[in-house]
Structure formats: C-alpha cells, structure tokens
C-alpha positions, 0 to 999 in steps of 0.5 A: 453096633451100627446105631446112634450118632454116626459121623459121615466124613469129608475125604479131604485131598491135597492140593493136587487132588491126592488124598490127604490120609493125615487130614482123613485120620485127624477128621475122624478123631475128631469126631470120635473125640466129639462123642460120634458112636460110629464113624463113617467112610466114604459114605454119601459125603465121601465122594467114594465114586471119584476114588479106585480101591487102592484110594478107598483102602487107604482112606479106611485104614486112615478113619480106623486109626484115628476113630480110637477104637470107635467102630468104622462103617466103610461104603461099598457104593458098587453094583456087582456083587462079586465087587461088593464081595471082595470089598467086604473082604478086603474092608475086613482084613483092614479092620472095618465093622460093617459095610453099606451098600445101595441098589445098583444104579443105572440098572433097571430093577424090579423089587424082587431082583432087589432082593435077590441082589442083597440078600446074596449079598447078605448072606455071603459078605465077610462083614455086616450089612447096612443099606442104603435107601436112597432114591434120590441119590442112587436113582433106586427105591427099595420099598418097606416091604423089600426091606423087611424081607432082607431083613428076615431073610438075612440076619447079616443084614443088620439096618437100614440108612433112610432118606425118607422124611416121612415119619409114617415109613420111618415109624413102619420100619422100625415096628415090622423089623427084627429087634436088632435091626437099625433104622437109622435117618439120614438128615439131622433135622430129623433125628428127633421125630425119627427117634420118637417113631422108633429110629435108632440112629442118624448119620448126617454131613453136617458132622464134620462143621457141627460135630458137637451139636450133633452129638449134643442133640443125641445126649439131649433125646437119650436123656429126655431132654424135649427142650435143648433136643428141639433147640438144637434141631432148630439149629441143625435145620436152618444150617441143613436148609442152606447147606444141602440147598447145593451138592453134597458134599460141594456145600459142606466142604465150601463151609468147612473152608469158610470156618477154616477146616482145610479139607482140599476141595472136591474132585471132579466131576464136582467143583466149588467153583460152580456155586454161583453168587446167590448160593455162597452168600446163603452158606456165608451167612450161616458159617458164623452160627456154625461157629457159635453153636459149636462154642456153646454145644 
C-alpha cells in the first residue's frame, strides 16, 4: 500500500498565515492526477510542527478529498506515545491509511528505548506504521539492526522511509526485512541506485515542482528503461542539489513561487525572506529547467 512514487506535499497558507484547504486539496489532485501512487501529508515538507491537531486534521481530510481515491499517508511527527495513539485514531476516522512516525526528539534514547517506544507503537496504532529515519532531521538514528527487529516484532510496522544515501545500508534493508516490508528512499536523485539494491519506493519534495518527472522516473525503472531513467535522475540531481542546498521546504516553496504555484510562504520559525543573494540566484536559475522538463515528462 505504502510504496512507489510518493508525493510529500507543501501545506500551502494564506496570506495571513491560515491554512489555504482549497490549495491543499488542489496540491494533491495534482499529484494524484500526475500518477503519484500515494500522497503524502504533513511530512517532512509540511511543516507538521508549526500546525496544532485541529490544523493538521483539516489538512488531512483536504489531501484525502483531492487524492482521488489514492492512499493518503498522514505524519505524526510527535514523541508521546499516547499522542501518537490518538493521532492515529483520529487519522483513521478521517480516512488516512497509514501514519509515519520518528524517534522522539530531544530525548536521549538508546536503540533498545527505540524499540520499545515503536514497537508499542506498532502494536497499538489504529493505522499502519511507517518510520521515519531521519537523523539529520529528528536528531535520532535507528540502526538496521533496530529496524529489523520492528519490523519482525510488529507487522503493523509496514517500511521504513530512509534518508541514507548509502546503498550498502539501502541494499541490507531490503535483503533482512520481511517480504512485505517497503524500504522506501527519501531524496529522488537516488531513487535509481536505491531501487536497483531492492528499495520500493521513494518520497521526495521535489514533487510539488516536477510531479511528472518524478513520476516518469518511476514508469521508466518499472519498465526497464536504464537510459530515460538515468535522464531523468540527472535532472531531478541538479534541481535537488541547489533546492535542498537551503531548508526544506524554504527552497521548494521559494521555487514554487518563481514558477508560479502560490502556496503562501511558510510559517514561522521558517522564513524566505532569510535566503540571502547568492542562494536565490542558484534556485532562480534552475526554476527555468523545472519548467521545461516538466513540459516534456
């Protein structure tokens, strides 16, 4: 359920910083509409923290009416159990088919309080489980070894999203997982080594700029396509190098705005007007070869 092209969406605002739920359901028909197998909210790019429950249940039910059908991953990017729990329910009842979770921040944890946090987790969610490993985000690192235990412990536990570039960890993953268990890569430039070590998935924010190069990358490996599928990771590379060159999603919204997507800016404590000169003449000079590739995906 949770694997192949998954689209990790902006939230748009408005102007005063309110959520736009028009521009959230019209963000993810795009995506669904692009060929997006899941859509995801309130992810990475979604800027989850800067949202209370009431917000982040509004937003959900917004990308569930417009993904057409297509299944709808909602983040609960918390550290309490029992708030996971109640997420879960509540995701649920609204129509969500999994949640992703992370090790809690700014407690220290071992591997084994790790385990024992997601696991009960697992066990108990009204929904199915992604993690989130994501140690340059979350400040957490859950090893392979953490990994694969929670995934045989618990079979709610249903993959992992990986920020690893490292195809040896990628490749071990997917060989000492259970057979329905996603290891599932977090940038797109490496969605074709990642795939090739056994990866079934990727996410990636450079969705809501390029959905249909995104897509066409996955259509070109699920069909054998070695040449148009190293294309087009050369593409998604250089865009990815200068856009996540900056917080995510500051540089993703920014560009979204020089190709004209209005998606309201982010809340704080992000802000575009931080980015300084050198950084916004890097992303405008790719915001062009956003819009051609797109026109010819």
């Amino acid at each position: 359920m949770i694997k192949g092209a998954i689209a990790s969406l902006v939230t748009p605002f408005q102007a005063d910083e309110t959520l736009d739920l028009d521009a959230m359901t019209a963000f993810s028909n795009r995506a669904a509409n692009a060929g997006f197998d899941v859509v995801c909210f309130a992810g990475g790019t979604g800027e989850f923290l800067s949202m209370d429950a009431a917000e982040r249940e509004a937003g959900l039910k917004a990308v569930i009416d417009g993904a057409g059908g297509k299944p709808v991953l909602a983040a609960a990017l918390l550290t309490g159990q029992k708030q996971i729990l109640d997420a879960s329910e509540r995701y649920a009842k609204i129509g969500a088919s999994a949640i992703m979770v992370i090790p809690p921040y700014f407690y220290a944890m071992d591997q084994n309080s790790m385990f024992a946090h997601l696991s009960s987790i697992g066990k108990e969610s009204a929904l199915p489980v992604l993690l989130f490993n994501s140690p340059a985000r979350g400040g957490k690192t859950m090893s392979r070894a953490t990994i694969l235990r929670l995934a045989e412990a618990c079979p709610n536990i249903v993959g992992v999203k990986e920020t690893t570039e490292d195809m040896n960890e990628i490749g071990a993953l997917a060989a000492g997982a259970p057979e329905n268990f996603r290891v599932i890569q977090a940038h797109e430039p490496m969605i074709l080594p990642s795939y090739a070590v056994g990866a079934t998935g990727s996410f990636g924010s450079l969705c809501n700029l390029m959905p249909r190069t995104v897509v066409a990358l996955h259509r070109a490996i699920d069909r054998g396509d070695a040449t148009e599928a190293r294309r087009l990771t050369r593409i998604l590379s250089d865009v990815g190098d200068v856009a996540y060159s900056v917080t995510i999603p500051v540089g993703i919204k920014y560009l979204m705005s020089r190709i004209g997507i209005h998606q309201g800016g982010v809340r704080s404590p992000l802000s575009l007007s931080t980015l300084d000169e050198t950084a916004t003449a890097r992303l405008d000079l790719v915001a062009a070869r956003i819009s051609q590739s797109e026109a010819t995906a």
